[in-house]
TORSERO-360074 format. One record per residue (C-alpha): x, y, z. Coordinates in pm, 1 decimal. Layout:
<atoms>
<atom><u>X</u><v>Y</v><w>Z</w></atom>
...
</atoms>
This chain:
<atoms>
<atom><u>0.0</u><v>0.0</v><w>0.0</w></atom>
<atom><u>109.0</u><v>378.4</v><w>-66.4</w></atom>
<atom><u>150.8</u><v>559.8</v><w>202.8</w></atom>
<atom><u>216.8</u><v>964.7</v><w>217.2</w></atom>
<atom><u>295.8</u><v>1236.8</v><w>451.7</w></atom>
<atom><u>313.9</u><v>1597.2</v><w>373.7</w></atom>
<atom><u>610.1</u><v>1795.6</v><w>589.7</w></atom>
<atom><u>705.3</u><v>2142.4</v><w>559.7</w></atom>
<atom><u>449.8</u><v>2328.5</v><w>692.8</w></atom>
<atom><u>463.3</u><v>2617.6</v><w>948.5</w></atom>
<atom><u>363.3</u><v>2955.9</v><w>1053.8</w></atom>
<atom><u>485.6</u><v>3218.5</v><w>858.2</w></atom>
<atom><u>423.8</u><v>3614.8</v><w>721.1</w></atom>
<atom><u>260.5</u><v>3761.2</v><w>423.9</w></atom>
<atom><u>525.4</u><v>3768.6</v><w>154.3</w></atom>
<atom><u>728.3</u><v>3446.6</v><w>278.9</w></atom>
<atom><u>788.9</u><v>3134.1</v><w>159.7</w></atom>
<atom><u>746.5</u><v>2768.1</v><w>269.7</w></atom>
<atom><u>840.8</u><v>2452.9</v><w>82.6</w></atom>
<atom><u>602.9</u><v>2127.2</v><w>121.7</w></atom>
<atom><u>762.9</u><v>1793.1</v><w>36.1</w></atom>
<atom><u>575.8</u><v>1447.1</v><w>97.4</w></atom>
<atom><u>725.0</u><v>1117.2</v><w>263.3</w></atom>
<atom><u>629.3</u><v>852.6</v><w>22.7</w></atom>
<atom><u>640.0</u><v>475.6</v><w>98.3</w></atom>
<atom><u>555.2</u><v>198.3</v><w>-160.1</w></atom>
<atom><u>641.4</u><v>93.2</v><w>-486.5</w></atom>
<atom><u>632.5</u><v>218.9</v><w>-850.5</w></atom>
<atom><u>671.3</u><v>595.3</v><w>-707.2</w></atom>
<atom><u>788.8</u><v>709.2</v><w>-1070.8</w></atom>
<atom><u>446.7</u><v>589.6</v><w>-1229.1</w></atom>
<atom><u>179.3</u><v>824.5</v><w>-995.6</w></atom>
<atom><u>61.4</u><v>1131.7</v><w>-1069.8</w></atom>
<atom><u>66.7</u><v>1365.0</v><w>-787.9</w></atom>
<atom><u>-154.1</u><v>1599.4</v><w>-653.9</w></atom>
<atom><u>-161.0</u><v>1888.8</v><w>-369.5</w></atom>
<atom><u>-483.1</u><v>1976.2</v><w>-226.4</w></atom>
<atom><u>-593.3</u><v>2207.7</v><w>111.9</w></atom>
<atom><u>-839.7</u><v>2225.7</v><w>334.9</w></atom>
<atom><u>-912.5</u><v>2558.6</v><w>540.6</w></atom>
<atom><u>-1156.2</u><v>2545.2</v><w>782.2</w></atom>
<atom><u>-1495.1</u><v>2516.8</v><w>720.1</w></atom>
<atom><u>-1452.5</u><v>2482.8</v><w>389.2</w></atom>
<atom><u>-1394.9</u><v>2234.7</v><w>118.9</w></atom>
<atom><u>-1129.8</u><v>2119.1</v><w>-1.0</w></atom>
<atom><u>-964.9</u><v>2243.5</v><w>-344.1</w></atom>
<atom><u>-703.4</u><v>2153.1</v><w>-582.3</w></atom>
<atom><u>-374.8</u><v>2377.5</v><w>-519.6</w></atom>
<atom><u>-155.4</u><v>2159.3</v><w>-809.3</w></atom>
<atom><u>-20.1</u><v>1863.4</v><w>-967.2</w></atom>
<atom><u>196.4</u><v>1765.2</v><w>-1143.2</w></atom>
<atom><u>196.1</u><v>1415.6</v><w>-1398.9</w></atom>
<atom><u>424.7</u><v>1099.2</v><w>-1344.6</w></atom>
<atom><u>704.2</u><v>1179.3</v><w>-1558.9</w></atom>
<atom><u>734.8</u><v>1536.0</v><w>-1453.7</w></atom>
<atom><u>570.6</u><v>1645.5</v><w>-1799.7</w></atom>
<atom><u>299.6</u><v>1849.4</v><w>-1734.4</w></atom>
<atom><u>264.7</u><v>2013.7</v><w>-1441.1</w></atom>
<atom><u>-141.6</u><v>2231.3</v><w>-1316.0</w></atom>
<atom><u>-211.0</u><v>2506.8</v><w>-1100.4</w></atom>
<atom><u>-538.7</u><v>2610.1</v><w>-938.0</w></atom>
<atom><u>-588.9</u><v>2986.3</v><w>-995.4</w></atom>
<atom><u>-506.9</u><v>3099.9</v><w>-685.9</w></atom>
<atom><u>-144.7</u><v>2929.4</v><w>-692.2</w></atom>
<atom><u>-65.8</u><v>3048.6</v><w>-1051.8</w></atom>
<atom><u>240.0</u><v>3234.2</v><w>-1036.7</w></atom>
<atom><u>370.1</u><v>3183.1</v><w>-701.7</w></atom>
<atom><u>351.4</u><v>2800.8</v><w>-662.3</w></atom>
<atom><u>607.9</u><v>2539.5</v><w>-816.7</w></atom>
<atom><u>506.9</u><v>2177.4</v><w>-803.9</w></atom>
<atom><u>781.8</u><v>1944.8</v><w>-865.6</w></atom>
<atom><u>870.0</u><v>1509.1</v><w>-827.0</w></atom>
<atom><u>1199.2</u><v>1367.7</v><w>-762.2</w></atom>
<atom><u>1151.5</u><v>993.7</v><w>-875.1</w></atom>
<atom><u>1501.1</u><v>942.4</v><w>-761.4</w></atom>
<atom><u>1432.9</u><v>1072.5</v><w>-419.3</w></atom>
<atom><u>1069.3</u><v>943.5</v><w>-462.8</w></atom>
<atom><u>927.5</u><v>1305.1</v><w>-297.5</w></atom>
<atom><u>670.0</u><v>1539.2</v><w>-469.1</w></atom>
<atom><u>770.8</u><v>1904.1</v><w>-361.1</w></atom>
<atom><u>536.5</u><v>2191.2</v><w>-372.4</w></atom>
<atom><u>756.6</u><v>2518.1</v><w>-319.6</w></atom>
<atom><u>508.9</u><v>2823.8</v><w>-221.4</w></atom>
<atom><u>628.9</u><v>3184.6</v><w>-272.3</w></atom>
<atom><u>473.1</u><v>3523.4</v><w>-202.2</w></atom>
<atom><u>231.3</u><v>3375.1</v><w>79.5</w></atom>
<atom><u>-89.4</u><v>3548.4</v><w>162.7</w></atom>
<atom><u>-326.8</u><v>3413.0</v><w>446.3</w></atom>
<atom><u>-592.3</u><v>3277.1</v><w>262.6</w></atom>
<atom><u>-310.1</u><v>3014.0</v><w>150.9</w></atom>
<atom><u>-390.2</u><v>2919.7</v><w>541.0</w></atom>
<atom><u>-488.9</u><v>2564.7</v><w>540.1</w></atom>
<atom><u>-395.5</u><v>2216.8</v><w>579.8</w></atom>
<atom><u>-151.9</u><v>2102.6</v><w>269.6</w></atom>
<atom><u>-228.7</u><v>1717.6</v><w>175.3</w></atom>
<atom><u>-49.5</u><v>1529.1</v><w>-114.8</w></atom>
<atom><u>-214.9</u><v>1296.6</v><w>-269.5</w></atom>
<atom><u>-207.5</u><v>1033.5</v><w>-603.6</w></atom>
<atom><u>-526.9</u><v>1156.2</v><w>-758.1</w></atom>
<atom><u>-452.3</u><v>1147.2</v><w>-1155.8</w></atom>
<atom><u>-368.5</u><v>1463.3</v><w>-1334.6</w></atom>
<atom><u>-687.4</u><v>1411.1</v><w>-1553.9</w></atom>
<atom><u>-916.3</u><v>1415.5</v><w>-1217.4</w></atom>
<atom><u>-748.1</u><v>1703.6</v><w>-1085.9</w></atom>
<atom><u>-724.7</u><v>1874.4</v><w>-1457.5</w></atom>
<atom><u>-1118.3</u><v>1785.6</v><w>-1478.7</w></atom>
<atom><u>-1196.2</u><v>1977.0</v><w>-1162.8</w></atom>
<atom><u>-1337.8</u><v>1635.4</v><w>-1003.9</w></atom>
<atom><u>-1436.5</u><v>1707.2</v><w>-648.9</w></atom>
<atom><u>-1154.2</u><v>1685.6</v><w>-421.2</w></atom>
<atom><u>-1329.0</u><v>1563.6</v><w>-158.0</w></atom>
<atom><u>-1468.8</u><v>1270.9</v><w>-303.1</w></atom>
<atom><u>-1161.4</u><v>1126.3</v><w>-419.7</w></atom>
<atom><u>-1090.9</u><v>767.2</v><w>-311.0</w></atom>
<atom><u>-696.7</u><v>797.2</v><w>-374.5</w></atom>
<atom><u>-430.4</u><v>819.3</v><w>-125.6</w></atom>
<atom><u>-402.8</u><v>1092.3</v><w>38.5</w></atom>
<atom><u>-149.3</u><v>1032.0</v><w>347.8</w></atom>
<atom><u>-145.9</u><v>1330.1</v><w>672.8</w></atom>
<atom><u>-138.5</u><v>1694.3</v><w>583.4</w></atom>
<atom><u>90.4</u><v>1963.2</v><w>720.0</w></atom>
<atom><u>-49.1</u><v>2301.4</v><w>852.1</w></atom>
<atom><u>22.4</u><v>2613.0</v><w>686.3</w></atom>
<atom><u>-44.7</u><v>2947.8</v><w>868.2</w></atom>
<atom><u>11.2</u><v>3308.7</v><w>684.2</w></atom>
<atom><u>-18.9</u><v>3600.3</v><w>890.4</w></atom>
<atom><u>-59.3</u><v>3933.0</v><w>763.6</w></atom>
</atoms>
């Protein structure tokens, strides 16, 4: 079984930057697609990126166009989602997650995805 677990989280000011990686554990790491998603409070969640196996294509939600960079180390087996120019309403907990690029591309609801998505990390952006 996959297993993940987002890192990198933190509580930080408007303007700063925070880098997200996720612990991944099982086999075939260079064949999944990976996804970031957050949850804020009391609301949904939503698609922040992701990015396809191979590195090829890579999709941001509109709020995270510009100042996110999704990446994937298949050597290191680690998805990294690198987060510049923070606001608060970035504040939320950061899961990765396997969901296919076309689910996430599609704008399928996050939250009723059956794929793996392992513990999230907290991100909190003062102003």
């Amino acid at each position: 079984d996959v297993q993940l677990q987002a890192s990198g989280g933190g509580l930080v000011h408007a303007g700063d930057s925070l880098r997200l990686s996720c612990g991944f554990s099982g086999f075939s790491f260079e064949n999944y697609d990976m996804a970031w998603v957050r949850q804020a409070p009391g609301k949904v969640p939503e698609w922040v990126s992701a990015i396809r196996s191979d590195g090829s294509n890579t999709f941001y939600a509109g709020s995270a166009k510009g100042r996110f960079a999704i990446s994937k180390d298949n050597a290191k087996k680690t998805p990294y989602l690198q987060m510049n120019s923070l606001i608060p309403d970035d504040t939320a907990m950061y899961y990765c997650s396997t969901d296919p690029w076309e689910e996430v591309t599609a704008g399928f609801p996050p939250q009723l995805s059956t794929y793996t998505r392992g513990q999230g990390t907290q991100v909190t952006v003062s102003s």
